[in-house]
N, C-alpha and C positions, 0 to 999 in steps of 0.2 A: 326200187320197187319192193315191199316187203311181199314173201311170198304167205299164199292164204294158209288160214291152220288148215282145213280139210287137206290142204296139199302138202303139207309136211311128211316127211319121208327120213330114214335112219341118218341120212348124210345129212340132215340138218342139225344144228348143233342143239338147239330145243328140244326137238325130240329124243336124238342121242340119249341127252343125259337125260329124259324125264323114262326112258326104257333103261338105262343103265343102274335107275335107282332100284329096281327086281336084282336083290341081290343074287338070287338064282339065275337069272338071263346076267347077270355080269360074272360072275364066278364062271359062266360055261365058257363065254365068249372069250374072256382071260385065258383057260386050259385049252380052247382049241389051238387059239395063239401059240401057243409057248409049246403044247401038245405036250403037257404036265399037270400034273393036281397042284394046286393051291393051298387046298386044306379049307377049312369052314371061313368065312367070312366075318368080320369082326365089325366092322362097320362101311358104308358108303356114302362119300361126300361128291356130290355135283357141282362144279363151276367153283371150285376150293380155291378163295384167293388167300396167294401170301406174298407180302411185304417184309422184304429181311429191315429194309428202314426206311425213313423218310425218304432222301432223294434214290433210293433205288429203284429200278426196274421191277414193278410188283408182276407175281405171277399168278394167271388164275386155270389151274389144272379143268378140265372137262370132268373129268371123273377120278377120284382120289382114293385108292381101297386099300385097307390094311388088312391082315387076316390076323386068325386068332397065334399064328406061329411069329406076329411082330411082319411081316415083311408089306413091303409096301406097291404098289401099283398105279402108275398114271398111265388111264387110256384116252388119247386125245382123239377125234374125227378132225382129219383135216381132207377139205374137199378143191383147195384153193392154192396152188403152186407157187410161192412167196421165195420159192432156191433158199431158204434157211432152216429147213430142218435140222439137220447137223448140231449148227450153234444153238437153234434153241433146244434142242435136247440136251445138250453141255449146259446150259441155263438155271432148266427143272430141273438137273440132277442138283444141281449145287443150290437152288432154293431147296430142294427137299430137305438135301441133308442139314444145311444150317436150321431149316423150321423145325427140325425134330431131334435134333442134339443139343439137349438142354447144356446150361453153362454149367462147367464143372465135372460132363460127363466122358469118360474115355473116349476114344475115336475107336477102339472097340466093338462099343454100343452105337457104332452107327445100322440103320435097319438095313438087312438087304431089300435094294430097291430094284424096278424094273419102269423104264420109260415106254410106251408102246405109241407107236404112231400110225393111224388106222388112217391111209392116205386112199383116193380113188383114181390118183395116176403114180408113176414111177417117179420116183422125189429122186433117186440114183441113177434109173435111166441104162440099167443092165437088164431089164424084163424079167427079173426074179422078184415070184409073188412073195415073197419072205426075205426081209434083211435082218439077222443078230448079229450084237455087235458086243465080244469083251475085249479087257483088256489081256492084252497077252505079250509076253516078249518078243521083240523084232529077231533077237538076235540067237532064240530057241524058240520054237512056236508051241511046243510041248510044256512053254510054262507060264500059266496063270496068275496076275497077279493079284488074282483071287480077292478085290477090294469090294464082292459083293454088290455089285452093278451088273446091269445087262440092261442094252436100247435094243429096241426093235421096230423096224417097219417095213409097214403091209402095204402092199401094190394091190390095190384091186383090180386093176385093169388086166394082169397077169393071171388071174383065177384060173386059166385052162391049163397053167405051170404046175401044178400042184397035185401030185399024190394024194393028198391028205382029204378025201371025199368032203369031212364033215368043214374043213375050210374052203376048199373049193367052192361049195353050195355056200356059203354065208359073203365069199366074197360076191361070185356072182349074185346073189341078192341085192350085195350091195350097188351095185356095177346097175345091174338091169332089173329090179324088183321081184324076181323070177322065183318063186316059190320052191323048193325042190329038198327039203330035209324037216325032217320033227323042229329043230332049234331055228330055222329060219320062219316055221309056222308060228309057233309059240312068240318069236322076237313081231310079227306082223299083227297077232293077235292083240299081243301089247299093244301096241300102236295105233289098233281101230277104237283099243278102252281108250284109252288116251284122247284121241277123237271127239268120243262120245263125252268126255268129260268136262262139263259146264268150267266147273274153277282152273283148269290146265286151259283152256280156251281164253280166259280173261287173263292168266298170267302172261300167255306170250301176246296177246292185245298190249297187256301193258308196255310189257318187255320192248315191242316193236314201236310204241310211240313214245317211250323214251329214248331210244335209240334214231328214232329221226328227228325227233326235238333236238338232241344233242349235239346231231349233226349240221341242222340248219341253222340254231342260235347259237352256238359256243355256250359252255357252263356259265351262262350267266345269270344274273340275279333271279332274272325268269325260270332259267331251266334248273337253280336250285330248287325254289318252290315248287315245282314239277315233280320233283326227285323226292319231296318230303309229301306230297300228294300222292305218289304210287306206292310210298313206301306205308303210308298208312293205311291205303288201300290191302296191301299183300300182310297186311299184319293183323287187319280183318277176317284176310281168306284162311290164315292159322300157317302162313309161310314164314319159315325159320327165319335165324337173325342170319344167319349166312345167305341166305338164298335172299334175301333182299338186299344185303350189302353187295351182292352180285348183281341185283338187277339196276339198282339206284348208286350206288359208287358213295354214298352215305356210310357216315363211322359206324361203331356198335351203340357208340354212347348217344348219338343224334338219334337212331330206330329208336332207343330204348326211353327216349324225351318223348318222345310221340305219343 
């Protein structure tokens, strides 16, 4: 049963990322996290898919942000307890770095990255609202081995664990809608534009009857024609070649035939 757009809420994965494209509501929510500066934002990608090759396991990030100091960011919403966060965090790290380490360049130049995983129950199951994770020696704890990574994840169910007022109030939002800080007003407010907004309405129309079409026929001959009907639909509304290769599973070069 798709849920209606008036009912759409942050833990849905549409909304998520059509708030997470305020590069300011992503930047705060990134430093509450981490409870560090970032630095200026350099760009923001939504539903960022990457394909190291053919037969591999393609990945497509929620939210993908780079700053202007090179360092890179995946914020995922995950609302749904699959027990593999872990491995897929070991996953995106290793898509990230093979998609942005051109060939030929030192392992030097890899960016520092950070994985975040913005969960609404305890993926670890120890009731701490906050998991960081480096890597560090087993056999001296005092030594880093400094390769420029860091995962992290959020327990929102844990929100009363937490010190940290300005995450406490944003998980509980998350948790129960509960209004209670400047950044959770502003993240709500988004969300009523959002609402209100006629072509964000028709995209996740789309979005959700391609997604049950998909599921009821298999990509078949029907549901490719499907996929080159929405896809020229969202190229209408002025939606990027990414955002529709994300919605439609269509190449660059099929959107750009259209």
């Amino acid at each position: 049963m798709v849920k209606r757009f008036e009912d759409l809420t942050l833990q849905d994965d549409f909304m998520f990322c059509k708030v997470m494209q305020d590069p300011m509501l992503c930047k705060k929510l990134i430093e509450i996290i981490l409870s560090d500066t970032i630095g200026k934002i350099a760009y923001v990608s939504v539903q960022h898919s990457i394909s190291t090759y053919e037969q591999a396991k393609s990945v497509r990030f929620d939210v993908l942000v780079q700053t202007e100091n090179s360092k890179f960011y995946d914020v995922e919403m995950q609302v749904s307890n699959e027990r593999n966060i872990p491995k897929r965090m070991r996953f995106y790290q290793a898509a990230m770095d093979i998609s942005f380490l051109d060939k030929g360049n030192s392992y030097n130049n890899l960016n520092d990255s950070f994985i975040i995983f913005i969960c609404t129950f305890d993926a670890l199951g120890n009731n701490r609202p906050v998991y960081t994770f480096e890597n560090t020696c087993l056999e001296n704890k005092n030594i880093s081995l400094q390769d420029g990574t860091k995962k992290v994840i959020i327990n929102a169910e844990a929100f009363g664990g937490t010190q940290d007022k300005e995450l406490k109030y944003f998980l509980e939002y998350l948790k129960t809608g509960k209004v209670k800080s400047e950044f959770t007003r502003r993240i709500e407010k988004m969300i009523q534009t959002i609402k209100n907004n006629e072509q964000a309405r028709q995209e996740y129309r789309l979005m959700s009857t391609f997604e049950m079409d998909a599921r009821d026929k298999g990509f078949s001959e029907g549901t490719y024609n499907n996929k080159r009907e929405t896809a020229k639909i969202l190229k209408q509304l002025g939606d990027s070649t990414q955002k529709i290769i994300q919605v439609t599973g269509l190449s660059e070069s099929e959107i750009e035939k259209l």
